[in-house]
N, CA, C and O of each residue as an XYZ file, in Angstrom:
708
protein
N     -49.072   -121.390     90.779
C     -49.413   -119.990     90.742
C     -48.705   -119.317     89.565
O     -47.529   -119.484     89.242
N     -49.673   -118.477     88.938
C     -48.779   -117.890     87.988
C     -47.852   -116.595     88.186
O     -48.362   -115.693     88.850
N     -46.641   -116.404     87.728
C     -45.941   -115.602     88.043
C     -46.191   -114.464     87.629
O     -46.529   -114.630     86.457
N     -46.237   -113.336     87.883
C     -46.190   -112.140     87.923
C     -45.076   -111.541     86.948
O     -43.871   -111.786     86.888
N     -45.799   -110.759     86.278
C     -45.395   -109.955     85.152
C     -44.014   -108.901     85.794
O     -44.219   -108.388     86.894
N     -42.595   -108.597     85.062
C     -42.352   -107.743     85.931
C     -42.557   -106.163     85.470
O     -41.858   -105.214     85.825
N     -43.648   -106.138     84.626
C     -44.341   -104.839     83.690
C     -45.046   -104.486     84.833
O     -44.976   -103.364     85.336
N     -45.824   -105.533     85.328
C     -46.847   -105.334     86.554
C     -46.195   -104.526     87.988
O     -46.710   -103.506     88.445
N     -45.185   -105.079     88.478
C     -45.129   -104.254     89.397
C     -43.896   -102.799     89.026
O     -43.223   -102.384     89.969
N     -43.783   -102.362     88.073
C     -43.533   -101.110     87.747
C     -44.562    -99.590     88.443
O     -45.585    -99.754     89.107
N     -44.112    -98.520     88.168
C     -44.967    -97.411     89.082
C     -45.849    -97.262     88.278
O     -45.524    -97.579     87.134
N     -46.926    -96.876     88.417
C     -48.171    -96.524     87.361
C     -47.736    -95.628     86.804
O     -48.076    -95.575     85.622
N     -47.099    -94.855     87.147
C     -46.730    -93.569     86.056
C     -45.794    -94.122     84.791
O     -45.903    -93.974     83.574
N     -44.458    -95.094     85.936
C     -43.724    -95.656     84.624
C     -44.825    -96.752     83.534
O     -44.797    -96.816     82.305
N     -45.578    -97.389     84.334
C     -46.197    -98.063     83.215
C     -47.304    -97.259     82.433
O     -47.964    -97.689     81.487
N     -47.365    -96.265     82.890
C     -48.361    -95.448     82.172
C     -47.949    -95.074     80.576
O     -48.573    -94.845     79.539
N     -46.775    -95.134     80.918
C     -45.353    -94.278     79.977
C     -45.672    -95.337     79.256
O     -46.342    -95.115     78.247
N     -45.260    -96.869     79.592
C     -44.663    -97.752     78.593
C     -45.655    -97.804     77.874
O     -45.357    -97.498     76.719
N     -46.954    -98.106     78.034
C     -47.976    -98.271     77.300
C     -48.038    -97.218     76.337
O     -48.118    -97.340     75.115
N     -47.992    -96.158     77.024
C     -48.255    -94.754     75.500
C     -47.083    -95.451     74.375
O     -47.235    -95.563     73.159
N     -45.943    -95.850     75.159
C     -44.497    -95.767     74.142
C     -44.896    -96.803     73.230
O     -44.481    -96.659     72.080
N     -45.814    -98.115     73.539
C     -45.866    -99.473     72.830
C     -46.869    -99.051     71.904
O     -46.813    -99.567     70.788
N     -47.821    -98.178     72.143
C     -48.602    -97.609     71.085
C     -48.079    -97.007     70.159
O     -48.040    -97.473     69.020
N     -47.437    -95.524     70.590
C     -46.361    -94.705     69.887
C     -45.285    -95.721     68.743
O     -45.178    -95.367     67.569
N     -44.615    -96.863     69.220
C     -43.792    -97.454     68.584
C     -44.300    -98.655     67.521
O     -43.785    -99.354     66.649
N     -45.545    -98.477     68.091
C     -46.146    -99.504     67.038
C     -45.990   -101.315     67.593
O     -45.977   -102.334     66.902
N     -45.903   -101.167     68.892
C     -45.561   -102.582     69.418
C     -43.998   -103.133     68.803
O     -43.636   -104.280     68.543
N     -43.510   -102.276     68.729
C     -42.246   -102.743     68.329
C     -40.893   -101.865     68.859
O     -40.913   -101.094     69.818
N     -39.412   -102.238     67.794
C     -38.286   -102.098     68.261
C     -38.165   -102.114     70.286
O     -37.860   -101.158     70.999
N     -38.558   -103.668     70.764
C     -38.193   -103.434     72.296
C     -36.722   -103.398     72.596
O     -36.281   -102.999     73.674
N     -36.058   -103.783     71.709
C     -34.563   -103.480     72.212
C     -34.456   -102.251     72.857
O     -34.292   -102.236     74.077
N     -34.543   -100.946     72.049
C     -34.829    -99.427     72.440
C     -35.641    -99.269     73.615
O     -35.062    -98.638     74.500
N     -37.023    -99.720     73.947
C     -37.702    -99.612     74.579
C     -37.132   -100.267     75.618
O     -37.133    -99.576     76.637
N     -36.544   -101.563     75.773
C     -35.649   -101.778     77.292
C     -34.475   -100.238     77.381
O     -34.529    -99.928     78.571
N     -34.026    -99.768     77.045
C     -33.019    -99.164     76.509
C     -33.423    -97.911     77.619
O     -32.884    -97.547     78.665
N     -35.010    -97.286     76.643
C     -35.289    -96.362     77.194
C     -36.105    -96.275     78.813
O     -36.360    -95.284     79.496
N     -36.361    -97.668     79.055
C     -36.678    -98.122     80.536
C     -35.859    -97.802     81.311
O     -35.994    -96.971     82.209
N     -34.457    -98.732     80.923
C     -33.136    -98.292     81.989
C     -32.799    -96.958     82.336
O     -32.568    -96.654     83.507
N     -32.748    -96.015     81.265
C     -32.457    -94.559     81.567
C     -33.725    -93.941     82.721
O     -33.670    -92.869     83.322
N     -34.526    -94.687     82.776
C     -35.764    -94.706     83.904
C     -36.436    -95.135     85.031
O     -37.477    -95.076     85.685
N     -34.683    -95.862     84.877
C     -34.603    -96.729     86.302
C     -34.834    -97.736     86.505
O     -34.365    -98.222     87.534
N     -35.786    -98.670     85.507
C     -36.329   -100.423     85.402
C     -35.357   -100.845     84.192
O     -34.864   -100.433     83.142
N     -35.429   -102.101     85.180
C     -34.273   -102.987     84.178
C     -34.881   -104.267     83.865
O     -34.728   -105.225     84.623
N     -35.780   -104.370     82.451
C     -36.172   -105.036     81.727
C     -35.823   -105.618     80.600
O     -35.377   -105.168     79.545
N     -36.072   -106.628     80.946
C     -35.717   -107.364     79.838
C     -36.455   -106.767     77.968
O     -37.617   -106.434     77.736
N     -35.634   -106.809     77.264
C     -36.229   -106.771     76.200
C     -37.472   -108.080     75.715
O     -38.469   -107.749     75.073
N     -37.257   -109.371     76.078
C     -37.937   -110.321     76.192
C     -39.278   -110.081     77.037
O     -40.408   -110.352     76.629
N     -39.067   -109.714     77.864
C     -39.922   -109.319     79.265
C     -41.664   -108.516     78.267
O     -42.845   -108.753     78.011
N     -40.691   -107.630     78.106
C     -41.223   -106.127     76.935
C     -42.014   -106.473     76.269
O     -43.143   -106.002     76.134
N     -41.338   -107.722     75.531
C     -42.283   -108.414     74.216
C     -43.221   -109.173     74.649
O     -44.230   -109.184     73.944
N     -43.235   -110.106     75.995
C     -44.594   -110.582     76.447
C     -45.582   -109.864     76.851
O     -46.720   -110.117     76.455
N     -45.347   -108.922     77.644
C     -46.162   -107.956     78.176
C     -46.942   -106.828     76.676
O     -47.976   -106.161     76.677
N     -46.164   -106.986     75.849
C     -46.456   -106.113     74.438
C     -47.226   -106.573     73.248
O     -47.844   -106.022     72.337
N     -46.894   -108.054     73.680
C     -48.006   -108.923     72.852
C     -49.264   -109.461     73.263
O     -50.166   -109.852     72.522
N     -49.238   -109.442     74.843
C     -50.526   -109.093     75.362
C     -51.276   -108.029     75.414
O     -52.501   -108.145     75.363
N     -50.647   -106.772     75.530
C     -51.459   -105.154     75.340
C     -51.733   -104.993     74.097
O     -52.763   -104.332     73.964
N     -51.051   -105.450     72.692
C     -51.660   -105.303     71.504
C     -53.364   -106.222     71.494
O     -54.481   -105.720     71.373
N     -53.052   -107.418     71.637
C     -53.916   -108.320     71.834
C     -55.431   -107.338     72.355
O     -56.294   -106.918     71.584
N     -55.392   -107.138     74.067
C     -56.275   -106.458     74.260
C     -56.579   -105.153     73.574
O     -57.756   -104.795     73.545
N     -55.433   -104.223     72.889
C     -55.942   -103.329     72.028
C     -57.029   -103.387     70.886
O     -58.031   -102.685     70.753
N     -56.425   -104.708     69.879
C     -56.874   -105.077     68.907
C     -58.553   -105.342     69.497
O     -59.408   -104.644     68.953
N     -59.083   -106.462     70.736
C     -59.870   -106.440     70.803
C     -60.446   -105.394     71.358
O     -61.643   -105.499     71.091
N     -60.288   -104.568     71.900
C     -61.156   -103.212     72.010
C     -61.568   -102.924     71.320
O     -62.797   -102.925     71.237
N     -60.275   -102.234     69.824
C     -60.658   -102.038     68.750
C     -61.947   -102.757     67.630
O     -62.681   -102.179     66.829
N     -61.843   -104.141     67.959
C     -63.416   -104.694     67.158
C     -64.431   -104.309     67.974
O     -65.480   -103.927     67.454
N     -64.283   -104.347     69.510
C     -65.478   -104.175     70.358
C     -66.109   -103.008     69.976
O     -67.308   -102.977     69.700
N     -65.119   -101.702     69.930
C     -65.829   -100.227     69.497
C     -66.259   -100.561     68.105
O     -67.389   -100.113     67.915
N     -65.825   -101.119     67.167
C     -66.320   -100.813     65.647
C     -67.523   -101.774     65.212
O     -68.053   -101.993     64.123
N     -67.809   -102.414     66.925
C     -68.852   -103.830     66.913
C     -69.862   -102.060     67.645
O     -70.707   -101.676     66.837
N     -69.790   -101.424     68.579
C     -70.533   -100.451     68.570
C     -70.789    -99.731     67.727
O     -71.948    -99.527     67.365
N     -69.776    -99.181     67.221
C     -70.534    -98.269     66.102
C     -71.344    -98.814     65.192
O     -72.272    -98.233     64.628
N     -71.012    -99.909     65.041
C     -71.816   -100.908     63.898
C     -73.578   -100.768     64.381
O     -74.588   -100.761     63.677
N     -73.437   -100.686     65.594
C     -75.023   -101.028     66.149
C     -75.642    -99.918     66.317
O     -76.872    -99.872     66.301
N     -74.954    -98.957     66.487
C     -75.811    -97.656     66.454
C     -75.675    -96.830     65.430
O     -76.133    -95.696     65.294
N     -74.663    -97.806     64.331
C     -75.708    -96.897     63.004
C     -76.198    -97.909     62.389
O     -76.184    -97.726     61.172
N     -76.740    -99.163     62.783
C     -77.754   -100.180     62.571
C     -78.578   -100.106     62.769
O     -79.431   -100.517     61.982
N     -78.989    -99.403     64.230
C     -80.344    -99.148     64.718
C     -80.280    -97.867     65.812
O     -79.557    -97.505     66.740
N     -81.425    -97.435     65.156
C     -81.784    -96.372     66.270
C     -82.105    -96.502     67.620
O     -82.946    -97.389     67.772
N     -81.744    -95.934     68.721
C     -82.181    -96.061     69.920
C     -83.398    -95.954     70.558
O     -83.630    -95.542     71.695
N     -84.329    -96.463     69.516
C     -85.777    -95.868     69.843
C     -85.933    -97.027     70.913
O     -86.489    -96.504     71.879
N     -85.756    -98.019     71.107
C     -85.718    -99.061     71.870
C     -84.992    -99.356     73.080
O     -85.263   -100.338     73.770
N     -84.080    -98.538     73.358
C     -82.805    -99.078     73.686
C     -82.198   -100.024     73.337
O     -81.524   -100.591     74.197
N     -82.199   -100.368     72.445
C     -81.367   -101.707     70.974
C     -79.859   -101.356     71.542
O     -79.141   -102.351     71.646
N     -79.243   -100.058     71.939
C     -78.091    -99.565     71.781
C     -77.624   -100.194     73.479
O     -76.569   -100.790     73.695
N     -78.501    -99.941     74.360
C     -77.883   -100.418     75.733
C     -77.972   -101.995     75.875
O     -77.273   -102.694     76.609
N     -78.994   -102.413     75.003
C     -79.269   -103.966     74.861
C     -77.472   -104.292     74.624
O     -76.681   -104.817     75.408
N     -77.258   -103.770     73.287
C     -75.907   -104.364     72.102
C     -75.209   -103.880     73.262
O     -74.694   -104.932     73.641
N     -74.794   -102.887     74.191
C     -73.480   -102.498     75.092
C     -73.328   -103.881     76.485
O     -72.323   -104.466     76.886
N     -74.791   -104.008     76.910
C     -74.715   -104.736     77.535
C     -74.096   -106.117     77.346
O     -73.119   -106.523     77.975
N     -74.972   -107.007     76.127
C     -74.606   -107.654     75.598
C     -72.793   -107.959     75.007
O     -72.161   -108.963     74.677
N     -72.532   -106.706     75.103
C     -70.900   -107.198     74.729
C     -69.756   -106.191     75.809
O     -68.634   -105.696     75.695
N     -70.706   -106.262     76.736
C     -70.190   -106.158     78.668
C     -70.224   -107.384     78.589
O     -69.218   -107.990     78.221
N     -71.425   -108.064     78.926
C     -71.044   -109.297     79.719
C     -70.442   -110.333     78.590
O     -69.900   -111.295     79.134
N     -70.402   -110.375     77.153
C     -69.291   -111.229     76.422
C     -67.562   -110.685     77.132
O     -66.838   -111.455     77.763
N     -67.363   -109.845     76.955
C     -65.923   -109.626     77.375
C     -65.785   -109.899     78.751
O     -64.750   -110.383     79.209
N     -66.838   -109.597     79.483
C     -66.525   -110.123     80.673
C     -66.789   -111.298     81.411
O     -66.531   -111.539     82.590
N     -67.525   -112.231     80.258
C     -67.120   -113.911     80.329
C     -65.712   -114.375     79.665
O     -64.969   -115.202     80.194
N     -65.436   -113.684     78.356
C     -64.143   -113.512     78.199
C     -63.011   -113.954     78.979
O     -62.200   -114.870     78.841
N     -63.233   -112.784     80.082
C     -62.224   -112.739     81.519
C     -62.223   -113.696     82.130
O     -61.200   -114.329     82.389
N     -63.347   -114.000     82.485
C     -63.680   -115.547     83.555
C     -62.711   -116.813     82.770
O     -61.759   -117.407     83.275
N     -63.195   -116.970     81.616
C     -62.338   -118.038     81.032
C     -61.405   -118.260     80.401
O     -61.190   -119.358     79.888
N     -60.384   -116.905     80.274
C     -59.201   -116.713     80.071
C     -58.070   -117.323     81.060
O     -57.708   -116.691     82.053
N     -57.459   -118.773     80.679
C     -56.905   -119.242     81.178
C     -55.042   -118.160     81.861
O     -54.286   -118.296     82.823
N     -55.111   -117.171     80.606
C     -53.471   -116.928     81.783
C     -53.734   -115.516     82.347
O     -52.956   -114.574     82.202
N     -55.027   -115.461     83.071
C     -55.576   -114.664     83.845
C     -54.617   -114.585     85.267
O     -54.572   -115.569     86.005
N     -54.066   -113.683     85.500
C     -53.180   -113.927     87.155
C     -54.183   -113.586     88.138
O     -54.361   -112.425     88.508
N     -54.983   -114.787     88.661
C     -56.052   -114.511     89.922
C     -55.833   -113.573     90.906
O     -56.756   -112.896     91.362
N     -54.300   -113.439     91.399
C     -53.801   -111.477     92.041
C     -54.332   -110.425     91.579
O     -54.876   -109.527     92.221
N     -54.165   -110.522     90.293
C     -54.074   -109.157     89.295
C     -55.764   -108.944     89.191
O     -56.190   -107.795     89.303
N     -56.464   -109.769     89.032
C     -57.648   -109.994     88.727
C     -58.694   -109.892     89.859
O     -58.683   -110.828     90.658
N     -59.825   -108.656     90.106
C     -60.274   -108.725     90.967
C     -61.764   -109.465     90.961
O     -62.756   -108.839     90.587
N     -61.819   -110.429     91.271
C     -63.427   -111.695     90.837
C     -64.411   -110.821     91.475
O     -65.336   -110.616     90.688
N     -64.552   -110.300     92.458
C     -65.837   -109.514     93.276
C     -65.804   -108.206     92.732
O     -66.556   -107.462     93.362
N     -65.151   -107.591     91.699
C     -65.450   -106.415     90.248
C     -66.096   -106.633     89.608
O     -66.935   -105.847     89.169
N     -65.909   -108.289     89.166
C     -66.188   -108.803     87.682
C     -67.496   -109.199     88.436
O     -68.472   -108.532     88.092
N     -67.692   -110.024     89.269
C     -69.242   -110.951     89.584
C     -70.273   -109.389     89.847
O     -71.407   -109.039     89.519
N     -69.442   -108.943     90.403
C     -70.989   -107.057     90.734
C     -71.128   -106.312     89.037
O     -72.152   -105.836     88.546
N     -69.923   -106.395     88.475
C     -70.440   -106.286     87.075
C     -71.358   -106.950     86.680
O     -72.340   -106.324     86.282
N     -71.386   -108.073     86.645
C     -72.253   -109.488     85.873
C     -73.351   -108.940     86.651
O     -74.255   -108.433     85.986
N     -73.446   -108.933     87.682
C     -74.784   -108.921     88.453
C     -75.524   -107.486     87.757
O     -76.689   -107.543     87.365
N     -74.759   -106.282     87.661
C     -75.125   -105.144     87.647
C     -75.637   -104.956     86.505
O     -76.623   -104.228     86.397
N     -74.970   -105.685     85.223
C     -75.324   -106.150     84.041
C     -77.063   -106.696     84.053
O     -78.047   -106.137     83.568
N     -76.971   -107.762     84.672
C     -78.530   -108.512     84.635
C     -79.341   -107.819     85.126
O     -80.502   -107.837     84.717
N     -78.932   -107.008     86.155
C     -80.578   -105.777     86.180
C     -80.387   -105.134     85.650
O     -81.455   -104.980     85.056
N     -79.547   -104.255     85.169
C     -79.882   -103.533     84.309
C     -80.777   -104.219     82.872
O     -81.838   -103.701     82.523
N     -80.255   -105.286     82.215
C     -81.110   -106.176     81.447
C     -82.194   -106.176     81.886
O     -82.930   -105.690     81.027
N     -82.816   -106.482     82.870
C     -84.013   -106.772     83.689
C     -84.536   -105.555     83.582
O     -85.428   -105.511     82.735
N     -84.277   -104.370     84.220
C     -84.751   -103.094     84.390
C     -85.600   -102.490     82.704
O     -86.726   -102.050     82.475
N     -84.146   -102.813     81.636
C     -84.708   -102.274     80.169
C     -85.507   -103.118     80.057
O     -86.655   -102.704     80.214
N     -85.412   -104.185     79.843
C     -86.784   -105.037     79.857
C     -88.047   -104.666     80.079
O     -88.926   -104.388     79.263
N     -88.077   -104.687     81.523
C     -89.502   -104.276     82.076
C     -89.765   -102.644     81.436
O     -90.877   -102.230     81.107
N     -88.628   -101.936     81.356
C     -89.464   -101.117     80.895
C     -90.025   -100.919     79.498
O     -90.908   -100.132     79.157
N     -89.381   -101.738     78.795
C     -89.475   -101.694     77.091
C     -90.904   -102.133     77.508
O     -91.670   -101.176     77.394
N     -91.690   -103.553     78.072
C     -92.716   -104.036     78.427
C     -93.681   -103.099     79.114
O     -94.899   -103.280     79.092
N     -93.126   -102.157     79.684
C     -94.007   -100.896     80.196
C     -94.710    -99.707     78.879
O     -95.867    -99.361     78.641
N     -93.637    -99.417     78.367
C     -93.871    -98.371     76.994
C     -95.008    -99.094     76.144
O     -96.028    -98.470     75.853
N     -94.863   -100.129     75.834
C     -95.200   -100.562     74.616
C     -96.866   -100.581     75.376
O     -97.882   -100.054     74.922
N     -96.722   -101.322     76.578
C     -98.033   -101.326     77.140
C     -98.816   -100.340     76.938
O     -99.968   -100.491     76.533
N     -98.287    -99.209     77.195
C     -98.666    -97.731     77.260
C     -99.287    -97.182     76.008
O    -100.383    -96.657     75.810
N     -98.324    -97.443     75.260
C     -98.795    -97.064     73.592
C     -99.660    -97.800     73.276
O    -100.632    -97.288     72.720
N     -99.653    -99.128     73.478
C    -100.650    -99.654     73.004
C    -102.081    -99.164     73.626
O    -103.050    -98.868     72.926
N    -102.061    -99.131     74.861
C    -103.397    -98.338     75.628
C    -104.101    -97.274     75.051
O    -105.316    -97.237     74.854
N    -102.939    -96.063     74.685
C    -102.650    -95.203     74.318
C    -103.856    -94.951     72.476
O    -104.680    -94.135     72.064
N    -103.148    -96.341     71.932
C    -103.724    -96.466     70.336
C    -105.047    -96.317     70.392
O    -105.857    -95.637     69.762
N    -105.132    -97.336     71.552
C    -106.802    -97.672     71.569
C    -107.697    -96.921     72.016
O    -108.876    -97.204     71.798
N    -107.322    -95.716     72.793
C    -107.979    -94.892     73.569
C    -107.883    -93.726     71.966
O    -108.897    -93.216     71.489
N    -106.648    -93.543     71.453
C    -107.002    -92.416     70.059
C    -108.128    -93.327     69.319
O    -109.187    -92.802     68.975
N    -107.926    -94.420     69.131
C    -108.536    -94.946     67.683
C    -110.374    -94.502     68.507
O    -111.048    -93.809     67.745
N    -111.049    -94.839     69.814
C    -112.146    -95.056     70.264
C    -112.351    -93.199     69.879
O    -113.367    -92.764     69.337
N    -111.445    -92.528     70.198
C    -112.017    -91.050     69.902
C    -111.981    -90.694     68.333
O    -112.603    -89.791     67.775
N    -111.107    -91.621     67.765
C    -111.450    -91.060     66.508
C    -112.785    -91.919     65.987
O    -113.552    -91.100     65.481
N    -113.171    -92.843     65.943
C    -114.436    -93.960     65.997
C    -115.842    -92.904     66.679
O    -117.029    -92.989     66.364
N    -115.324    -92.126     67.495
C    -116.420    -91.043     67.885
C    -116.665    -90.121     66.844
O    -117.878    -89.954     66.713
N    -115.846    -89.314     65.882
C    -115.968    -88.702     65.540
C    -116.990    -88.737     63.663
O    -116.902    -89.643     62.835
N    -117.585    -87.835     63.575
C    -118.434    -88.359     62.035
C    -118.003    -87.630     60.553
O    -117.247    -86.659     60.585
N    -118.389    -88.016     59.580
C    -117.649    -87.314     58.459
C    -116.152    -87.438     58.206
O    -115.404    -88.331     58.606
N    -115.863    -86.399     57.485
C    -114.226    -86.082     56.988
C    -113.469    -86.321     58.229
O    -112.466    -87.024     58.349
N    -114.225    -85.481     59.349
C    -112.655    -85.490     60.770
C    -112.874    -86.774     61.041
O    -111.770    -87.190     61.393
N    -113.969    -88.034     61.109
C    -113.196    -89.527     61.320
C    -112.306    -89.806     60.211
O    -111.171    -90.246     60.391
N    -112.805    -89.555     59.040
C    -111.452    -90.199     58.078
C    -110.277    -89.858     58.633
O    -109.647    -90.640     59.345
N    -109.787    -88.373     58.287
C    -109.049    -87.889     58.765
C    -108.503    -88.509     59.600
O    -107.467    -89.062     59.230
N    -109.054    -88.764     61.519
C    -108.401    -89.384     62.140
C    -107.886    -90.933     61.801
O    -106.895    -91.616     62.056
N    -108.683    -91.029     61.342
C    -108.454    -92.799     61.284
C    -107.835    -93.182     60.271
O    -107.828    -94.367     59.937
N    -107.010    -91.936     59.399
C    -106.056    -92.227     58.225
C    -104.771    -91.791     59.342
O    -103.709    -92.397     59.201
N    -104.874    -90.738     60.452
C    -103.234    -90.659     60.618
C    -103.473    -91.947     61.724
O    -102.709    -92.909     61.649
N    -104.343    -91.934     62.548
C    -104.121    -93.146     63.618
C    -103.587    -94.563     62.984
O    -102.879    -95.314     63.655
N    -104.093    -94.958     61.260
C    -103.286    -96.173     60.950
C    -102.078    -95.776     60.791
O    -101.210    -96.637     60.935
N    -101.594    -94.188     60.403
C    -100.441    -94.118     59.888
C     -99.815    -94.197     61.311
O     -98.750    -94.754     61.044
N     -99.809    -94.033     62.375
C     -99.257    -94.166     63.730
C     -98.820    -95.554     63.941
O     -97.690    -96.017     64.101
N    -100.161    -96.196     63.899
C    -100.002    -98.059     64.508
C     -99.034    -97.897     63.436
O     -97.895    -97.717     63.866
N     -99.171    -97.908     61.832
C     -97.760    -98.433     61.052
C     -96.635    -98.518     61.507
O     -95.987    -99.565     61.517
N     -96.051    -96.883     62.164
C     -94.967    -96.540     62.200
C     -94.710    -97.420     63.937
O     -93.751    -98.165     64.138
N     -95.707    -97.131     64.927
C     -95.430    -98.138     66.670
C     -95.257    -99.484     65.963
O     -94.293   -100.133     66.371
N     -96.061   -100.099     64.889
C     -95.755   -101.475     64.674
C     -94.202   -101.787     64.054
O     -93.396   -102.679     64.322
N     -94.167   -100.997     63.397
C     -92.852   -101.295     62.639
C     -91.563   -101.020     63.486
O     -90.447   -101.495     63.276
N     -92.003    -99.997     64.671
C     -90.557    -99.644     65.818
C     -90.731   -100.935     66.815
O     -90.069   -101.239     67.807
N     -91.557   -101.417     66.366
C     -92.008   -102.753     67.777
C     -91.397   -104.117     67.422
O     -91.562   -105.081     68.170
């Protein structure tokens, strides 16, 4: 069994603290930072500090690519699709296979029936955008064919007319498709 952090069982408020402080300090000087623990009642190791500090950078850092892996995608692509809940989803359930196979995971600390209703909650929702992306498009496409048959009704200039913006339409549905 793996042992337990003694960062972990600190009060949420005190660990609330340490975390702002490991940010604030830049993940560093823990000598001080045991220092300023004790005056707070926990008596930590400076060693202690640095494991627990080189794991919270760790997960910082990857947050940090995860958000700049978002922003990347939504000023890559517009949400005309939902492209944007696709890419969130998609790097939900990477981080949270992540978790699964992160070997110094403490199975205590770690709640598996969070993570599996995530995963699950994840795939319909996948499922859900899906079907509906497969719904829209259906629609529009119905949609084309029912403008193009009324503009095909019409004689003279107003068919051109229509049947110059109706290609300019399919262009623009084909090219969002």
């Amino acid at each position: 069994m793996v042992k337990r952090s003694k960062v972990d069982t600190l009060p949420q408020e005190l660990k609330n603290w340490l975390d702002a402080e490991l940010v604030t300090r830049g993940f560093a000087d823990y000598v001080q930072l045991a220092a300023d623990l004790q005056k707070r009642g926990a008596a930590l190791s400076k060693s202690s500090l640095h494991r627990y500090g080189s794991k919270f950078e760790e997960r910082m850092a990857q947050l940090k690519v995860s958000t700049e892996q978002a922003r990347a995608v939504v000023a890559a692509s517009p949400d005309d699709e939902g492209a944007m809940n696709e890419a969130l989803i998609r790097l939900t359930q990477d981080k949270l296979f992540g978790v699964l196979v992160d070997l110094d995971v403490d199975p205590e600390s770690v709640n598996i029936t969070k993570i599996t209703k995530s995963i699950a909650d994840l795939a319909r929702s996948s499922i859900t955008q899906k079907k509906w992306q497969i719904e829209v498009r259906t629609k529009a496409a119905e949609r084309l064919k029912a403008v193009e048959q009324e503009a095909k009704a019409l004689t003279g200039a107003s068919r051109d007319v229509a049947m110059e913006m109706l290609n300019k339409v399919r262009a623009v549905y084909e090219g969002a498709m």
